[in-house]
C-alpha positions in Angstrom: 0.0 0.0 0.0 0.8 3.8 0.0 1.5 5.4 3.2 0.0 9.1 3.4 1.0 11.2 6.2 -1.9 14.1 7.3 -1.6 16.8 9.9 -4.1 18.9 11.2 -4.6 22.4 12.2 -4.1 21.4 15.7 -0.6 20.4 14.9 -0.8 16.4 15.7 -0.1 14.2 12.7 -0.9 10.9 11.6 -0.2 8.1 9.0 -2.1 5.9 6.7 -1.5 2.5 5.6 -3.7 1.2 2.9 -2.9 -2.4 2.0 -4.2 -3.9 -1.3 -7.6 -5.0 -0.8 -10.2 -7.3 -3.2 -11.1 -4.6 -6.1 -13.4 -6.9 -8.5 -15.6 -5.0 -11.5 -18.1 -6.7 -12.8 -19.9 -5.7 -16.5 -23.9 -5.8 -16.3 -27.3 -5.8 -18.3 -29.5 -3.2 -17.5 -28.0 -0.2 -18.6 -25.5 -0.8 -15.7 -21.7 -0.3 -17.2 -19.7 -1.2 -14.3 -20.4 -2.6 -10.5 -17.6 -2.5 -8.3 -16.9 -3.8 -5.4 -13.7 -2.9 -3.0 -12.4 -4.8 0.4 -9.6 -3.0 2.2 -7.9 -2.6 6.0 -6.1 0.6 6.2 -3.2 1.0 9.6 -4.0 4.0 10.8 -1.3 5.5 13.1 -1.9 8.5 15.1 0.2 9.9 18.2 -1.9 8.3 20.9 -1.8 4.8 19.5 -2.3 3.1 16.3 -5.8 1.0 14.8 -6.8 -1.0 12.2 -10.1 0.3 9.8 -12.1 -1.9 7.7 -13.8 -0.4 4.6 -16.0 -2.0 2.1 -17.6 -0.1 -1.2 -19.4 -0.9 -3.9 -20.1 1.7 -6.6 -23.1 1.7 -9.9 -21.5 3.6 -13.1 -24.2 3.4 -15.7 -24.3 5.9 -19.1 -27.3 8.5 -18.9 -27.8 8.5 -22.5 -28.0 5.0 -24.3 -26.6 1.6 -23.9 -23.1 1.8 -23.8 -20.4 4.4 -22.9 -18.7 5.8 -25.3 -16.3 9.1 -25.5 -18.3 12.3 -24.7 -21.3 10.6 -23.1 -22.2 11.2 -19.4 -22.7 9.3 -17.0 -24.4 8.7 -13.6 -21.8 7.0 -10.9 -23.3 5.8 -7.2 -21.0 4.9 -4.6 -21.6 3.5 -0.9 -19.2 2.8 1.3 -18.7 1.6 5.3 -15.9 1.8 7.3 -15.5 0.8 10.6 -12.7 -0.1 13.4 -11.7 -3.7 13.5 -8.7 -3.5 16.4 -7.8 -1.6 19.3 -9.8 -0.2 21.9 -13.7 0.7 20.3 -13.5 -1.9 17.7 -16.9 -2.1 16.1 -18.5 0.5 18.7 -19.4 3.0 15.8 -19.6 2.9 11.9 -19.2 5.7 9.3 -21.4 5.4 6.2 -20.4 7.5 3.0 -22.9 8.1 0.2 -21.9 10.1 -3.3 -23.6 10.7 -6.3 -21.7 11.8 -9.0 -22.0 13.2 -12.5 -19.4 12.7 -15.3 -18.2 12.3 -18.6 -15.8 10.1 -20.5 -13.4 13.0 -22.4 -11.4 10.0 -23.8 -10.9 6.4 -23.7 -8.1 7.6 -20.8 -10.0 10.9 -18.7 -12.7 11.3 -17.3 -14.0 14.1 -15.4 -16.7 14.1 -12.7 -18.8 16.5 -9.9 -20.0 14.9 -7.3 -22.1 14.9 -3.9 -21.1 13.1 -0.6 -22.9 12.6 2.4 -20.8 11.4 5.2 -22.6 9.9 8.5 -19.7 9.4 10.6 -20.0 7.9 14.3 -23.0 5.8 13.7 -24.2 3.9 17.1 -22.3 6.6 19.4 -25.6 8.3 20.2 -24.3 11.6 18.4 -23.7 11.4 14.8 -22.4 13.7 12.9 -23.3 14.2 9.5 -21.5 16.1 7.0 -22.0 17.0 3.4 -19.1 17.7 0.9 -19.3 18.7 -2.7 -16.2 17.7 -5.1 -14.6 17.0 -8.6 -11.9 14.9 -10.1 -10.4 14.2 -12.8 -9.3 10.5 -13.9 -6.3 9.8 -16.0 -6.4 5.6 -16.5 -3.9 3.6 -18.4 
C-alpha cells in the first residue's frame, strides 16, 4: 500500500497504511456499465496509538444516454461505502457510512472528469452522529 501522512490544524499528525484490498468490476445488463466492489484494511497510526479500519464499497456507473459508454457521453456513478474499526480499543462500537452521487463524462478512452455529492454519516451507534455534506470534482487519468 501507500502510506499518506496528514496533519491537522491542531498540529498532531498521523499516518495511513492502505494495503491492497479485493477490487473486483463486474460488466452488467441493465444499462449498468460497471459494478464494483472494494475490500480494504487501512493501519491507521496516530500519536496516541495506532488502529486497524475496515472499509467496504461498492459503486453503480451506468451511461445517462444510451446503452453503452462511449467518449463524450455522461454518466451517472453511485458509490456506498462503510468503514468501521476492526482493532484496538472501540472496535466495532461506531460505523461511518459515505454516500456520493456523481455526475461525469468520458473526455477520452483515458480521462474522465466528474462533480460529485457526498454525504458522510460518521460515528454511527455513538448516540451523536455527525453528519457532513461535501461537494467535489476529479479528474481521472487511466492507463
Amino acid at each position: 500500500g501507500i502510506p499518506r501522512a496528514h496533519r491537522n490544524p491542531g498540529g498532531w499528525r498521523f499516518h495511513r497504511r492502505a494495503p491492497a484490498g479485493a477490487h473486483l468490476t463486474h460488466s452488467l445488463p441493465f444499462r449498468i456499465h460497471r459494478f464494483a466492489q472494494r475490500a480494504r484494511l487501512e493501519w491507521r497510526i496516530r500519536e496516541p496509538g495506532s488502529h486497524l479500519r475496515g472499509r467496504y464499497r461498492f459503486s453503480l456507473r451506468t451511461p445517462i444516454r444510451g446503452e453503452r459508454l462511449d467518449p463524450g457521453e455522461p454518466y451517472l456513478l453511485i458509490q456506498n461505502e462503510a468503514l468501521t474499526r476492526v482493532s484496538g480499543a472501540g472496535a466495532f462500537e461506531t460505523f461511518d457510512n459515505r454516500a456520493s452521487l456523481h455526475l461525469g463524462w468520458l473526455l477520452r478512452n483515458t480521462h474522465r472528469i466528474e462533480f460529485g455529492l457526498q454525504h458522510r454519516l460518521e460515528k454511527i451507534g455513538s448516540g451523536d452522529p455527525v453528519p457532513i455534506l461535501l461537494l467535489g470534482t476529479a479528474w481521472h487519468i487511466v492507463r
